[in-house]
C-alpha positions in Angstrom: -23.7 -41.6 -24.7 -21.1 -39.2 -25.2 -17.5 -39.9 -25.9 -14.9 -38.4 -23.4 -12.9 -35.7 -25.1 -10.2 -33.2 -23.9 -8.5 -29.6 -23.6 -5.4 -28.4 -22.7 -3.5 -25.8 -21.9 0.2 -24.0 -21.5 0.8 -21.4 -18.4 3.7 -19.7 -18.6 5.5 -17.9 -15.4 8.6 -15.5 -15.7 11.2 -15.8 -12.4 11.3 -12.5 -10.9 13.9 -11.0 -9.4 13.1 -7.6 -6.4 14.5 -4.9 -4.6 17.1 -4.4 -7.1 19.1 -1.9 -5.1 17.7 0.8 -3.2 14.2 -0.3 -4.5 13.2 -2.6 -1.4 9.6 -4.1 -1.6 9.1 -1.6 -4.9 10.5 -2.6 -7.7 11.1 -6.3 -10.1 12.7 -7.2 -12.5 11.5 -10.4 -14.8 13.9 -12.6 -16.1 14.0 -15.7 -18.8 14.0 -18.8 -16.3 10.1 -20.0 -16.3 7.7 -22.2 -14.2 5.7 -23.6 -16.8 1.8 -25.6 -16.3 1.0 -28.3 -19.0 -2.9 -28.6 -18.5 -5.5 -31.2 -19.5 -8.7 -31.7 -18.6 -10.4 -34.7 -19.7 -14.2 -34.4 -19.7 -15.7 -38.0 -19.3 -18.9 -39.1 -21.3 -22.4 -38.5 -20.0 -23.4 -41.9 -18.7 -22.2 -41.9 -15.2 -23.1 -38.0 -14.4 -23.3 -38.7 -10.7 -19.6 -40.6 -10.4 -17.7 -38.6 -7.9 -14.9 -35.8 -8.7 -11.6 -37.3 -9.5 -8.1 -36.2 -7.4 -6.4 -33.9 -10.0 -3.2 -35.6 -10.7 -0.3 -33.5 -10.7 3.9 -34.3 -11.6 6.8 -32.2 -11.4 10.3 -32.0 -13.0 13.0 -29.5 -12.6 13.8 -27.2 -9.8 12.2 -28.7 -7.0 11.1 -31.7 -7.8 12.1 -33.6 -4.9 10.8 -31.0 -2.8 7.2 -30.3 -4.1 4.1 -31.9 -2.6 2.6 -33.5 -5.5 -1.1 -33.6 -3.4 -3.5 -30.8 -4.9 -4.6 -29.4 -1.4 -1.0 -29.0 0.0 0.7 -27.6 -3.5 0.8 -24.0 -3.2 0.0 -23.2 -7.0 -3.3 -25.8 -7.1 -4.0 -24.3 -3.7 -4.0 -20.7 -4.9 -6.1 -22.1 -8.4 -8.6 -23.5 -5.4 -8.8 -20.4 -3.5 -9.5 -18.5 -6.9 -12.5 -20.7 -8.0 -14.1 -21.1 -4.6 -14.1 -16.9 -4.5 -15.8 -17.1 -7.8 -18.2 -20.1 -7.0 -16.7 -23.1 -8.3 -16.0 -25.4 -5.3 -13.7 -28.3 -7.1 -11.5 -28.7 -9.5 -13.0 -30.2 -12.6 -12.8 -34.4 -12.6 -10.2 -35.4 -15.3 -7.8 -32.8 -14.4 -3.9 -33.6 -15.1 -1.3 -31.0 -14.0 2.7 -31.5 -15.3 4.8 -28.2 -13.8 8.4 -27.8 -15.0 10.4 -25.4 -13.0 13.4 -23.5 -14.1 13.5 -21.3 -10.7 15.5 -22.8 -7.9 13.2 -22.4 -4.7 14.6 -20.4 -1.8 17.1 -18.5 -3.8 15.4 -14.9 -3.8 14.6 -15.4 -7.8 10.7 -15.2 -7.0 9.8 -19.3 -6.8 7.2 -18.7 -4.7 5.6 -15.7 -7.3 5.3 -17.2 -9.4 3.8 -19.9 -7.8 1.4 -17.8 -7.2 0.8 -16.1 -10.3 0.5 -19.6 -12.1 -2.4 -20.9 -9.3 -4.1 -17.9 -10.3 -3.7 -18.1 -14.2 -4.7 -21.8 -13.2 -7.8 -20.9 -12.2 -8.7 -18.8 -14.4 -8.3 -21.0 -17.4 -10.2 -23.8 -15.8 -12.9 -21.3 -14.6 -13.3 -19.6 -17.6 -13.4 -16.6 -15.2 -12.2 -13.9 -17.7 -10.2 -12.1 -14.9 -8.6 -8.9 -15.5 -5.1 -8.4 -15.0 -5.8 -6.0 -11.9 -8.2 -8.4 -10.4 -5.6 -11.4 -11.0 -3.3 -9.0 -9.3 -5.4 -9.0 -6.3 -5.9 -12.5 -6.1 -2.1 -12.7 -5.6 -2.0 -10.1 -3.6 -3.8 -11.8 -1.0 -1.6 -14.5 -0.7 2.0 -13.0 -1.7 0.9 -9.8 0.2 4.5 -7.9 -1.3 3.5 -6.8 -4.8 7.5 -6.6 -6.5 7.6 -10.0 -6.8 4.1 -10.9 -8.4 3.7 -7.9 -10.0 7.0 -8.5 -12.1 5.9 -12.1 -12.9 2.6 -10.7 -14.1 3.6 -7.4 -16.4 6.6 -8.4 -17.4 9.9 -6.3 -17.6 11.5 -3.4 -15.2 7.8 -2.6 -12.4 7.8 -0.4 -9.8 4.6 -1.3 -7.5 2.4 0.0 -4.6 -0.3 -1.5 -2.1 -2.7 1.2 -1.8 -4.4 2.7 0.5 -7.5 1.2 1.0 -11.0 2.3 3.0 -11.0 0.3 7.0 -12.9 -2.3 5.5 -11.0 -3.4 2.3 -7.6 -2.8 4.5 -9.2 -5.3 6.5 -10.5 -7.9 4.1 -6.5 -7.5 2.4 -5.7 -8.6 5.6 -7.2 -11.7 6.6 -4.7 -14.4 8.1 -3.1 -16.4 5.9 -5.4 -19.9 7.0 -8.2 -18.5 5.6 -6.8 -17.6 2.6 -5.5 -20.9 1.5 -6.3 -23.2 4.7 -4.7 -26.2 5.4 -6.4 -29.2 4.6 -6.4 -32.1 7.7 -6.7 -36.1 6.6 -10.3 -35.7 7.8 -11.2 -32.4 6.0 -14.2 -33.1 4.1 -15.4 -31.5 0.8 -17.2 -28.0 2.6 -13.8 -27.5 3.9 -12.6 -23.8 2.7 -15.1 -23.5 0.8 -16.3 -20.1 1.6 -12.9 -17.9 1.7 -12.7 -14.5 1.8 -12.7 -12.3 -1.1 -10.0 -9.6 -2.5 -11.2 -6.3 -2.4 -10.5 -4.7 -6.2 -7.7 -2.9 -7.0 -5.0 -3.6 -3.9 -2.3 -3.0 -5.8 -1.0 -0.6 -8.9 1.9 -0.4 -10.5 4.2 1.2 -13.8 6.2 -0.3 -16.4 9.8 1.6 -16.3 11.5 1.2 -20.0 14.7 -1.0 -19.8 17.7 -0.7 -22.3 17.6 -3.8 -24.3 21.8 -4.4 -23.9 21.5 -4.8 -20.2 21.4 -8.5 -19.0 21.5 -10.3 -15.7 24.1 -12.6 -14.3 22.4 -14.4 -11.6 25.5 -16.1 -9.2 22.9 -18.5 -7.0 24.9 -19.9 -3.6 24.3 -23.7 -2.8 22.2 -22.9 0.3 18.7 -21.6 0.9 17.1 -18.8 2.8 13.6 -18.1 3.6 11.8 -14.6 3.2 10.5 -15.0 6.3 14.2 -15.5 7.7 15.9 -12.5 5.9 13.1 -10.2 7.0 13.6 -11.3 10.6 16.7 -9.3 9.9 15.7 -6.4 8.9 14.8 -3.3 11.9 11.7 -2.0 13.0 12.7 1.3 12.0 15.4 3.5 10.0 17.2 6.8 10.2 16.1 9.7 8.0 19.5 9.8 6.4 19.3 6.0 5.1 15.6 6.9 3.7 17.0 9.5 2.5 19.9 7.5 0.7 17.7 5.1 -0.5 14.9 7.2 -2.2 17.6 9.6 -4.0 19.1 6.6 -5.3 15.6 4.8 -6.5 14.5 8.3 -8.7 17.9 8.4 -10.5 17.7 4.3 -11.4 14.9 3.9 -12.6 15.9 6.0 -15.4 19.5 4.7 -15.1 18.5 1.8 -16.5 16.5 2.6 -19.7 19.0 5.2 -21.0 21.1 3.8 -23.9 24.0 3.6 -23.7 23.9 2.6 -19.7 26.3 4.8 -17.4 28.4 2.0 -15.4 29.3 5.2 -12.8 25.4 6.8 -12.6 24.1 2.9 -12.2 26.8 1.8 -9.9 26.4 4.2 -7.4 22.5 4.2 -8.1 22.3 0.6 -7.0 23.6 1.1 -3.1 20.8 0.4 -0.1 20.6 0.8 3.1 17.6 -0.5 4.0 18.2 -4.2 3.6 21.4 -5.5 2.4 23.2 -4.0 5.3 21.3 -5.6 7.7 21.3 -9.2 5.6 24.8 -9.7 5.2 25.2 -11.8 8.3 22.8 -14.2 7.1 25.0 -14.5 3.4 28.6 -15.0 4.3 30.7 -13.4 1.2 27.8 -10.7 0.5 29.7 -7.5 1.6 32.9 -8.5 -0.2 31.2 -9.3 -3.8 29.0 -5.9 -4.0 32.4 -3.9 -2.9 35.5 -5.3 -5.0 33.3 -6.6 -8.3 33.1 -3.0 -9.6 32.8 -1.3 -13.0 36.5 -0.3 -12.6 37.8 -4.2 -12.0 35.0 -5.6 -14.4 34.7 -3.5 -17.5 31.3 -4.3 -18.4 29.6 -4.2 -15.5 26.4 -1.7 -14.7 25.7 -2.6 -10.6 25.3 -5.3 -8.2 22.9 -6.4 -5.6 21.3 -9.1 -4.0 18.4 -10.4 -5.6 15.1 -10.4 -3.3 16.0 -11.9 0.1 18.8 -13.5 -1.2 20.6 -15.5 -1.4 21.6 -14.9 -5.3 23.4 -11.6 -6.1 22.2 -9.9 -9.7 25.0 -8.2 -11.5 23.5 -6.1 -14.0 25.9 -5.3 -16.8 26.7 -5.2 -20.6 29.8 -8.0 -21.1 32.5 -9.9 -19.1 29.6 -11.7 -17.5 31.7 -14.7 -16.8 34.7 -12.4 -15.1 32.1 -11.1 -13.1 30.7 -14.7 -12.1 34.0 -16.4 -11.7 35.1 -13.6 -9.1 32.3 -14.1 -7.4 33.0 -17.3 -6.9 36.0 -17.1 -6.1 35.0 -14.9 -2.9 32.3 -17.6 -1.9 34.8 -20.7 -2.2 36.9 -18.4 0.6 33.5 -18.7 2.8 33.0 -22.8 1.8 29.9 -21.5 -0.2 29.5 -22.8 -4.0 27.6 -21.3 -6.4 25.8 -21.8 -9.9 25.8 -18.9 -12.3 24.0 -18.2 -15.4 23.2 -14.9 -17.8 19.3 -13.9 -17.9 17.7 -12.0 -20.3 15.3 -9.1 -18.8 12.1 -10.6 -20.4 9.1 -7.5 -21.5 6.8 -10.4 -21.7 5.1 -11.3 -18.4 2.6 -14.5 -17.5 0.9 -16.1 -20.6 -1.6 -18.7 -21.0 -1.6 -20.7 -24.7 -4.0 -23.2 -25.7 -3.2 -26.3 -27.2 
């Protein structure tokens, strides 16, 4: 008879923060709050071989906690990890199989939660699997779930990304494509273990993307309002189409930051101006009362130290980027939410060049 014994494992998930500016659905930013996996999976002794698969356990503390389902088939990160080992022929998780998340990313916020969800399911899977995945083929996984790639590419690479879905052949576009309920289905009380178990697979190599350089002084303040708003939500906002003119304004203003922000020492006046859009925040500002009034009167002339200011992802944070007074900048802020009844949390991230990491332990 052999004894049980045990391994474990650390997954590590960056928040991520998109858009920045003119860069809608294009480029992230990573930054030092973290969704973290503590792993172990207890292999029992040989005796019983044919005792059934145990119910992986899984807790939660932080961020969310009250909110999280703690059940494996309706978490979104063991969901992803399931969807990953069914396409590469494992149709369980393994028995034994303990799963403690602690979250540092407040859902719902636009700081990329549900990314790095994501990212972690498929790092999950991965390490239980043994798979070996690449990090392009890791990408694609959460690419068929996340289907933007700013948000999952930043919490993958690491640091300042700008990323693309390409352009695939009919048949890949297609397979990308594939509703969302077969991707991670849902799983009724009287599902029964063949359930979802033959999804569909990625095609290779849906998305790409490049590492900008970022200049190491720059830092984040992250002012977070009390309230939450959906993706799905803010992009009901958005129009069906645009004029030339704001394309226009948008893309001249995407070429000039990206290289804005790895120049040291930053230009407050080059970044400032560099960080206006048209494309989104215009159109999202009914949905965050206090919006227009923070990006136009917290400037680089009133706040000596800052670089620009934008929402972050859908919203409903607002990312100053800048180089000191980061608590002028955040109490101001405040000040103009408190005249809408809105409070807000604030706090000063670190752009982190390290992206997702597994340890073992």
């Amino acid at each position: 008879m052999m004894a049980a014994h045990s391994r474990s494992f650390k997954i590590r998930v960056p928040a991520t923060s998109a858009n920045i500016g003119p860069g809608f659905d294009v480029v992230g930013l990573s930054l030092s709050l973290y969704l973290t996996l503590t792993v172990t999976v207890t292999v029992p002794d040989s005796s019983n071989p044919s005792a059934p698969a145990e119910w992986p356990s899984i807790s939660y503390s932080g961020e969310g906690a009250n909110e999280v389902p703690l059940d494996a088939y309706k978490n979104l990160t063991t969901r992803v990890a399931l969807y990953v080992l069914r396409s590469s022929g494992i149709p369980s998780f393994p028995s034994g199989l303990t799963i403690h998340a602690h979250n540092e990313i407040p859902f719902g916020r636009g700081l990329g939660s549900s990314g790095a969800a994501v990212i972690a399911g498929v790092f999950l899977a991965d390490a239980l699997g043994k798979l070996g995945l690449s990090q392009e083929r890791i990408l694609d996984f959460a690419l068929m779930v996340e289907r933007h790639p700013d948000n999952v590419t930043a919490a993958l690479v690491g640091g300042f990304v700008g990323s693309y879905l390409r352009e695939l052949d009919p048949s890949a576009t297609q397979a990308a494509s594939v509703p969302m309920s077969e991707v991670l289905p849902e799983y009724p009380p009287d599902s029964g273990p063949d359930w979802g178990r033959d999804p569909p697979l990625p095609p290779v190599g849906i998305g790409h993307y490049v590492r900008f350089e970022w200049a190491k002084e720059i830092r984040a303040v992250a002012i977070i309002p009390r309230f939450e708003l959906s993706t799905a939500t803010a992009r009901e906002a958005l129009p069906q189409s645009y004029s030339r003119k704001d394309l226009v304004f948008n893309m001249q203003r995407l070429a000039v930051l990206t290289t804005a922000l790895s120049r040291s020492p930053p230009d407050p006046e080059l970044i400032y101006e560099a960080m206006k859009d048209r494309v989104h925040q215009p159109y999202r500002r009914g949905l965050i009362p206090g919006l227009p009034e923070v990006t136009s009167s917290i400037t680089p002339d009133t706040h000596p130290g800052l670089l620009g200011i934008c929402l972050s992802g859908a919203g409903p944070t607002i990312l100053a980027l800048a180089l000191g007074g980061f608590e002028a900048i955040a109490e101001d802020a405040r000040k103009i939410f408190r005249e809408k009844s809105i409070e807000v949390d604030w706090m000063v991230l670190d752009v982190v060049t390290e992206g997702s990491s597994v340890e073992e332990t």
